[in-house]
N, C-alpha and C positions, 0 to 999 in steps of 0.2 A: 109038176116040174121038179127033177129032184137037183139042188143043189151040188156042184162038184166043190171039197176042198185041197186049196190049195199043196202041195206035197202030202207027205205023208206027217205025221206026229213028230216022229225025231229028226225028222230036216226044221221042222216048225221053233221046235226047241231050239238048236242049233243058234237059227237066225236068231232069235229072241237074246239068245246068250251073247253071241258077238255085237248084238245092238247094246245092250246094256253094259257090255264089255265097254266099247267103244265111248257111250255117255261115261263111266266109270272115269276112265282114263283121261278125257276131255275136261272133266271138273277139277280131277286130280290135280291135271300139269295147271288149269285155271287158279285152285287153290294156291299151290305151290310161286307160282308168279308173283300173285296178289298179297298172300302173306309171305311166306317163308323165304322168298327170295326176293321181294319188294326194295328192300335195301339197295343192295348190288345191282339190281336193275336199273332200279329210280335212277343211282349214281350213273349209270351207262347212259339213259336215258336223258339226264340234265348235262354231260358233257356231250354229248351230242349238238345238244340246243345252247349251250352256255360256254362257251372260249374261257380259259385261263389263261392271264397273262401276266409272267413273271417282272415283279419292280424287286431289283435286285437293290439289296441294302450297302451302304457305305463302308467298307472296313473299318474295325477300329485305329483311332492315330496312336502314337507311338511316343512317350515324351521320358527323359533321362530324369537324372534325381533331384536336376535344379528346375524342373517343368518346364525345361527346353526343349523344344517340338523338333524329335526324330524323325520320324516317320508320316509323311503325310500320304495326300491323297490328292490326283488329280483327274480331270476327265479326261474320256477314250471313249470313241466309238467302235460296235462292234456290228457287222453286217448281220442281221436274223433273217431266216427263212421258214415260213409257215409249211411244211411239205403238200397238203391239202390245197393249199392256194394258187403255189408251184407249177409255172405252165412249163416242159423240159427242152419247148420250142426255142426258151429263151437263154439255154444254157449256156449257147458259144457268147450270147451277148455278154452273159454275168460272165465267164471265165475272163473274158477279154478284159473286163471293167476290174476285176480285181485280180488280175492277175494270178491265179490258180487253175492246173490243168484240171480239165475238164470229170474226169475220172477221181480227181481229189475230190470237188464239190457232190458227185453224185454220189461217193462213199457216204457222205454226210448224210445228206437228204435218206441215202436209204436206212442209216442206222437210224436218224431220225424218225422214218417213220415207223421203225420196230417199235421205238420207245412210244410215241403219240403221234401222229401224221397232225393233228390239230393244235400241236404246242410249237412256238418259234424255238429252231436250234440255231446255236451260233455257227454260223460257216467261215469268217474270218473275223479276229480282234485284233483291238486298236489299229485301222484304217487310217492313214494317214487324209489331210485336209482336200486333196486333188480328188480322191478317191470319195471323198464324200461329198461332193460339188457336184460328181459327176453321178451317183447314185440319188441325189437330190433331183437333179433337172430332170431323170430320166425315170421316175419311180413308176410314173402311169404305165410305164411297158413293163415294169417290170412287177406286176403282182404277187405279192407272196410274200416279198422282199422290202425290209425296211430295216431305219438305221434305228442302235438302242444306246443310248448315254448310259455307259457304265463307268467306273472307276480304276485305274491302276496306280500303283505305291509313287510316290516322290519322296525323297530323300533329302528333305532340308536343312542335313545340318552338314559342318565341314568334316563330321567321322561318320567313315565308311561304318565299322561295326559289321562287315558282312557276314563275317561266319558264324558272328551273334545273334544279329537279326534275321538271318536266312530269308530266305525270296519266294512267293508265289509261284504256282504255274499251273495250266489247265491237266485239269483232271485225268486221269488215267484208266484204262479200262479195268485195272486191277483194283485200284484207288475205288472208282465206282460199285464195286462189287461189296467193298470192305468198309466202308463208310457209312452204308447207309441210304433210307430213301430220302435225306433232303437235298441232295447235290444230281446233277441231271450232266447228259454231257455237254462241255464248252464251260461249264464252269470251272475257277479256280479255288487254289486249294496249297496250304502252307506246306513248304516242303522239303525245309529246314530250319533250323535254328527256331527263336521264340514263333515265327509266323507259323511252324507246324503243332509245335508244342499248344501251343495257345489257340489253335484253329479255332477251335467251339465257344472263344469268346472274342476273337477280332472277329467271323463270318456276319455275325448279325442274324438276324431273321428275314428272309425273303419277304416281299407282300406279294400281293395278288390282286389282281384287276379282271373282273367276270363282264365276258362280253355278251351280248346275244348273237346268234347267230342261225340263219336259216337252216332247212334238210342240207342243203348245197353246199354248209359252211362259210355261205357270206356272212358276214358281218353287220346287223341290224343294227345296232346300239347299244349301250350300258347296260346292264343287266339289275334290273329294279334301283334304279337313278345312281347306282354307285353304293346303294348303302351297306352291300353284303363284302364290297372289297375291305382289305387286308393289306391296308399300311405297312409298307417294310420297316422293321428294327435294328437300327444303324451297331457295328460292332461298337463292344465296350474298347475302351483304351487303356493300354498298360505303362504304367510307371514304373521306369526299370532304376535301379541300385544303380545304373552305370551314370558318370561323369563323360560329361560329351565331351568338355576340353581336356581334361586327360585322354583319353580316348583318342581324339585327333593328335596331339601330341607324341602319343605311343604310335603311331600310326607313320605318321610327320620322321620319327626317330627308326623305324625300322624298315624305310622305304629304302631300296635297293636290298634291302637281305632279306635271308633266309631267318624265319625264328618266331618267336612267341612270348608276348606281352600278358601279365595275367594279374590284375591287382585287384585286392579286396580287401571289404572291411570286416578288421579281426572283433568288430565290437558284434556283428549280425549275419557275419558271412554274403552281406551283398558285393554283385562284381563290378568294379567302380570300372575299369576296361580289362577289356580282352582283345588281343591283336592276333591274330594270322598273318604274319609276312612271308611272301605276297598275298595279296587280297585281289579279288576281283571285281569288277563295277556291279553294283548291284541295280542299278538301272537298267543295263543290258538287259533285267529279267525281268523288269516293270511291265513290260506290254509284251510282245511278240518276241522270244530269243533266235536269231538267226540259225538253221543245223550247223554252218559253217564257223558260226562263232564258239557254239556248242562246241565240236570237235574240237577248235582249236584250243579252248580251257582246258579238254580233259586230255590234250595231247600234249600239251606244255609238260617240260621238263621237271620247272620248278612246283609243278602241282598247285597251280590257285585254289583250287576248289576243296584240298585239303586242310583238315583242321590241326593246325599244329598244337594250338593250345591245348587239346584233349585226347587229340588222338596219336601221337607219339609216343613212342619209346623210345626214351634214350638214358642212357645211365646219366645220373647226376652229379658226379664228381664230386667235390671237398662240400658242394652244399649239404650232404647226406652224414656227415661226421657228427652233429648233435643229436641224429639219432643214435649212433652209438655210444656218443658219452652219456648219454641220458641211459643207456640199457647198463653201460658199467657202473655209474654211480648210484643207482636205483637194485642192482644186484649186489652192492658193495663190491666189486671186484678190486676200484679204486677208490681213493677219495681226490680231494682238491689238491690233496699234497704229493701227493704219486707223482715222479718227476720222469723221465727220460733221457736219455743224452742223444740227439741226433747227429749222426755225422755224415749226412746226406744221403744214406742209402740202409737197405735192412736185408739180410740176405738167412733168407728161410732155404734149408734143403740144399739145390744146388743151382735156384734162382734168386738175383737180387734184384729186390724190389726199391726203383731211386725214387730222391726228393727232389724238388724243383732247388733245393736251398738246404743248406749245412745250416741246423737252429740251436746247436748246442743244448744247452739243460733245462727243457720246457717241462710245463704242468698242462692241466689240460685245460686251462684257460688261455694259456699262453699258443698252446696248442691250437685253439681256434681260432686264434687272433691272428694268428702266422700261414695258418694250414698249413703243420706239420704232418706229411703223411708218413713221418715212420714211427710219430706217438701212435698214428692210428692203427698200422700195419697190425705194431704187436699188443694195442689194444683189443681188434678183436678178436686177435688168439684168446686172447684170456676172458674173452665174452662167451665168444661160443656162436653157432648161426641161430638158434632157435632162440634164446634170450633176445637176440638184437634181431630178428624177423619179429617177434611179439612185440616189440615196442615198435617197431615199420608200420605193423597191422594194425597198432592203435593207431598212431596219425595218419590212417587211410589208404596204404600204401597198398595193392595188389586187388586194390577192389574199387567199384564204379563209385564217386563221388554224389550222383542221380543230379547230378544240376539240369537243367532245367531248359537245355536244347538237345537232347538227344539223341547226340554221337559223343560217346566216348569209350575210353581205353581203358579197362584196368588198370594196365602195366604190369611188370612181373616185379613180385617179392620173394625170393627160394628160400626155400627150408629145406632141411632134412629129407624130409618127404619129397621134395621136389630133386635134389639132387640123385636119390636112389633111382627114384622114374626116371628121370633123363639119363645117367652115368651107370646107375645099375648099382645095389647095397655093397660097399664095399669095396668099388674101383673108383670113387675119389678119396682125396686126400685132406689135410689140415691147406695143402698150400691153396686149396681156392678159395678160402676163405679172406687170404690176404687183401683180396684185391678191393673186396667188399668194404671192406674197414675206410675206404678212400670213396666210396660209392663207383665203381668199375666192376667189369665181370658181368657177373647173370641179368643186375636186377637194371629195372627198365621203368621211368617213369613219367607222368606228361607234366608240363608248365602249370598245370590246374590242381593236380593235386601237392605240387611244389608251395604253388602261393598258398593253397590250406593248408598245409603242414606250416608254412611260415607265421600266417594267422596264427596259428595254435603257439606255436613260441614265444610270438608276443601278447598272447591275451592270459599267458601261462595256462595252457591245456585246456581252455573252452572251444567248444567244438561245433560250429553252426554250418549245416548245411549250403553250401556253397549254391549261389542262384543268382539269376539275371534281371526278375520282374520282383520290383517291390509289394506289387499292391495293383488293384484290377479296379476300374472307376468305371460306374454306369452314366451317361450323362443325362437317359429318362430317367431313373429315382435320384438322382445325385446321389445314390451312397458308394459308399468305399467295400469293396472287397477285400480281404486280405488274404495271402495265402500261407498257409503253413506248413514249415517249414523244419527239417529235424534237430535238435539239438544233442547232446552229448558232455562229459567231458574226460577227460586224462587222466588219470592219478598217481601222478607225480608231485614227490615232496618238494615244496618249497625252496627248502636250499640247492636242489637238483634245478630250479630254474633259474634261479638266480647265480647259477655258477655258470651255469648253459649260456645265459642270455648278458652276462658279462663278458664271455670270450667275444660273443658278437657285436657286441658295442663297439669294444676294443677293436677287432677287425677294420670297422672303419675311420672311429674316432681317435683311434692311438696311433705311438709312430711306430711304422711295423708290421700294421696292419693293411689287410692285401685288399680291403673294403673300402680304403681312402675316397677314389673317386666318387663314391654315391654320398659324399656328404652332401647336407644342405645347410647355406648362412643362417646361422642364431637355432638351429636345430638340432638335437642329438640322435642317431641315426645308429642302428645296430643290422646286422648282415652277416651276409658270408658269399664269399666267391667260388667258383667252382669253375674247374678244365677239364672236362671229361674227352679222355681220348679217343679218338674213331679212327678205327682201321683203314676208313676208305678217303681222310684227305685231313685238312687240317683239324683241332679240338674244337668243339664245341664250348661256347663260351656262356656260363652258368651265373646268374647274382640272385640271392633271396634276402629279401630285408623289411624293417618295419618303421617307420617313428611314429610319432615321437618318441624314444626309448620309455618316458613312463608310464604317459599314456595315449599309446599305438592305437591308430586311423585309420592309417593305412597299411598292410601288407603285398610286397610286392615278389614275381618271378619275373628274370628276365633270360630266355634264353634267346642266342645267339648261334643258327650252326654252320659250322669254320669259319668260328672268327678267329679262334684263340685264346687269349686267357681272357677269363672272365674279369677279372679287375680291371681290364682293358675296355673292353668291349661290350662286356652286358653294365658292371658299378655304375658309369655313368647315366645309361638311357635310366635304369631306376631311380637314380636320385636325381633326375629330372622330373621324372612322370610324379615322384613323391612330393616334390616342394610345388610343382604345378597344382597340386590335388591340395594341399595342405595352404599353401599361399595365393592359390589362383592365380599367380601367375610364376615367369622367371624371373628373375635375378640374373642379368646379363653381366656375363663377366668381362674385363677387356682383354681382349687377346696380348701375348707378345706381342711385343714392337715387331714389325714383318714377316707373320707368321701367316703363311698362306692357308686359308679358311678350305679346309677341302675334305673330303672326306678319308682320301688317303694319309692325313695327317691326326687320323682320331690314337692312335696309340700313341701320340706326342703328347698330343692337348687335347683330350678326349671332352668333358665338358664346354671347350673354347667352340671348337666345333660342332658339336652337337645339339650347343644354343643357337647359333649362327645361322646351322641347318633349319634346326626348327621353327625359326620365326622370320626367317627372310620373307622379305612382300610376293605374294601370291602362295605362300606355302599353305599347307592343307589345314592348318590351328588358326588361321586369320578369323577372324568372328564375320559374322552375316547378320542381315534380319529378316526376321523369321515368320511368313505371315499363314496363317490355318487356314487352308481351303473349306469352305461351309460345304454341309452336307447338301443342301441344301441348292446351291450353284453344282455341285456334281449331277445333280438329278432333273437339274430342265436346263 
């Protein structure tokens, strides 16, 4: 019988190659599984079987420099939705129950499920109490769907502080991108002032809670009795430089105007307050901000949402003169004895430039006690722009201050350099320089770096980075963080400050002086007033100042804009907000006998009223008590 074999030889082979081929390749991708990509698998493989479920940690609280509780925290609900769990039968129910069209919620679900189809995304925050009553009775219809206690900001003290403190708000698709993978969407995220700056120490640390669950994505049980979850880590809390009751005060005093409060302390550069007037409710941004309310801030005329204290330009009028005598005395141009004769006006070329006042035969102490601007006129003819820009640019003037909420202005300081770019080498003149010498013209400056140039006059040229948070407190380790902070200083000779800083005394302690209304009882009180003009309605009203004159606490800016003159309108609210800071409280003064309490009567009786305002019953400085939401009550 002879045997037949199968094909031929090289079909034989063939086969034998693609079978061994085939086993090859099958061990290969086996191998590849088992080691090499065992990781990344496993990890696919155990979310599969194992639910992660976000416990969102507590923000940090927020307390001023007397460990008075700013910023707290209270509970909110926030609707979640598992997308996997998710029947879409149920949609009109849930639109109906919270209120959101239909096409809103399923955008969610579907970005949700790019992100994880097995992780809860939030679909609506802070729910009000109807709305969670009625998601409670009805939860068995609605699978997928359940409520999560998180946390949103409360505000317990009587100062706003909002442009200070800045507000929260859910995360941003761009914010998302640029942040990082700890933030997911529906979470919030600092977005101003200290709550953005300080993000990565008020967010906390997330925990995590591992569920079991079937092929199907049900829901078995805890995931090895709970032992592998991940405790959330509550944010740390920051102690800020600022005084709440100043602060409310400053607040209390520039309600109905336009303008900017800015005081600090020249001994460390912290900011005892900062005001933005108008301010906005910071609450409105605590939970959910209406679009409607949204627009109507950013349509407002007066601009709430704008930062006056940093981000302004405005010239600063007769406040800017001890930068100039400080560049003449320091270049010898003058001494103390260099006189003037004012006879009200100064007339360069074939304009003249007026004084508010005929001063006769001043020196330039007298000079700053009066604010003579036509000692100053033809002082800085004989400075020069670049001598008196170089002394601008030491007290900080044309450059960011980096304090420590994250909007701010330069401002402009011209030079030389500056004038050729803008006018061209050679088509200006000696006369624009006049205007400078009075701080008018080019240069342009905000209330923040006023009050640190003020600082630096009375600490005599020490130079401390200007900042809002003192110090960063963990409450798991109880240690203290500190932050650092830049230092610097000036050098300028001694008798250059004490000629300086006597004109400003005199300004408001002497008679004559245009500084009067910022004094305080049993206090000695040094300043300077400023009127800076505006083309577009009445002047801006300008005060910088410090006391104790010998050993300075506080340094203060007050601007005012159209009110008028500063001695008027800014002297007083500083030498309020100073003796509050320094005394803890006012010193009520009594008005004249039938002197109507109003505020149209402040350039009469400016102090009379502006206590009157500030402490009448229900006004915004009245004290409260203050009780800390535990973290603890936020989270069950």
């Amino acid at each position: 019988m002879v045997t037949e074999e199968f094909g031929s030889s090289k079909r034989r082979t063939i086969i034998t190659l693609v079978v061994w081929l085939g086993f090859i390749v099958v061990v290969g991708r086996l191998y590849q599984l088992q080691y090499i990509y065992s990781a990344e698998y496993g990890k696919k493989s155990e979310e599969n079987s194992i639910r992660k479920i976000v416990e969102e940690p507590v923000r940090g609280y927020v307390y001023d420099r007397n460990d008075k509780l700013i910023v707290d925290n209270r509970p909110s609900y926030s609707v979640m939705l598992t997308p996997i769990d998710f029947n879409k039968k149920n949609l009109p129910f849930l639109s109906q129950i919270l209120g959101l069209p239909e096409e809103a919620i399923l955008e969610k679900i579907k970005r949700a499920r790019q992100y994880n189809p097995f992780m809860p995304a939030r679909i609506k925050r802070d729910i009000d109490f109807r709305t969670l009553s009625i998601l409670e009775e009805y939860k068995e219809q609605l699978p997928g769907v359940k409520i999560q206690t998180e946390s949103k900001r409360y505000y317990a003290s009587p100062a706003s502080a909002s442009h200070l403190l800045g507000y929260v708000k859910e995360i941003s698709d761009y914010q998302l991108e640029r942040l990082g993978d700890y933030y997911q969407q529906g979470d919030v995220v600092g977005s101003v002032g200290i709550e953005a700056k300080y993000e990565k120490y008020l967010r906390g640390q997330k925990g995590y809670e591992f569920i079991s669950q079937n092929a199907r994505g049900q829901m078995i049980g805890t995931f090895n009795n709970g032992k592998d979850d991940i405790p959330p880590h509550d944010g740390l809390d920051l102690h800020l430089a600022v005084d709440a009751g100043v602060q409310a005060l400053a607040e209390s005093l520039m309600t109905d105007r336009c303008g900017a409060v800015v005081a600090v302390d020249p001994n460390n550069g912290g900011v005892i307050a900062m005001v933005s007037a108008p301010e906005y409710n910071l609450s409105d941004f605590s939970g959910v901000t209406p679009p409607e309310l949204w627009k109507a801030l950013n349509d407002d005329d007066s601009k709430p949402l704008f930062n006056r204290a940093t981000l302004t330009r405005y010239p600063p009028g007769s406040t800017f003169k001890m930068v100039l005598a400080i560049a003449a005395l320091e270049n010898h141009v003058v001494n103390e004895n260099y006189r003037i004769v004012c006879r009200g006006s100064f007339k360069f070329g074939n304009k003249v430039f007026r004084d508010e006042h005929v001063h006769g035969s001043v020196n330039i102490i007298e000079a700053i006690q009066k604010s003579c601007n036509v000692f100053f006129y033809q002082l800085m003819l004989k400075v020069g722009l670049d001598p008196w820009a170089a002394v601008g640019k030491e007290f900080g003037f044309g450059e960011l201050s980096d304090i420590d909420i994250l909007e701010e202005n330069p401002g402009l300081l011209p030079t030389t350099d500056y004038f050729n770019r803008v006018y061209g080498k050679g088509k200006w003149t000696q006369g624009y320089l006049v205007s400078l010498g009075i701080g008018q013209g080019e240069i342009g400056v905000t209330p923040l770096q006023m009050a640190d140039y003020c600082a630096m006059l009375a600490n005599k040229g020490h130079h401390y980075q200007p900042h809002i948070v003192d110090y960063i407190y963990n409450n798991r380790t109880h240690k203290t963080e500190t932050v650092a902070y830049k230092k610097d200083s000036i050098h300028v000779s001694e008798r250059t400050w004490d000629i300086v800083r006597e004109g400003m005394r005199r300004c408001v302690m002497s008679p004559g002086g245009t500084g009067w209304e910022a004094r305080i009882p049993g206090i000695e009180v040094a300043g300077k007033t400023g009127t800076a003009q505006n083309p577009h309605g009445k002047a801006h009203a300008w005060f910088i100042g410090f006391a104790p004159f010998d050993h300075p606490k506080i340094a203060i800016c007050v601007l005012v804009e159209n009110a008028g003159y500063g001695g008027s309108f800014a002297a007083p609210i500083a030498g309020l907000c100073m003796e509050k800071y320094l005394y803890g409280e006012i010193i009520q003064p009594q008005p004249a006998r039938n002197t109507p309490v109003s505020l149209k009567d402040t350039a009469i009786t400016p102090r009379v009223t502006l206590v009157q305002k500030a402490v009448q019953p229900g006004s915004s400085i009245q004290t409260q008590k203050i009780v800390k939401t535990s973290p603890e009550s936020l989270r069950h």
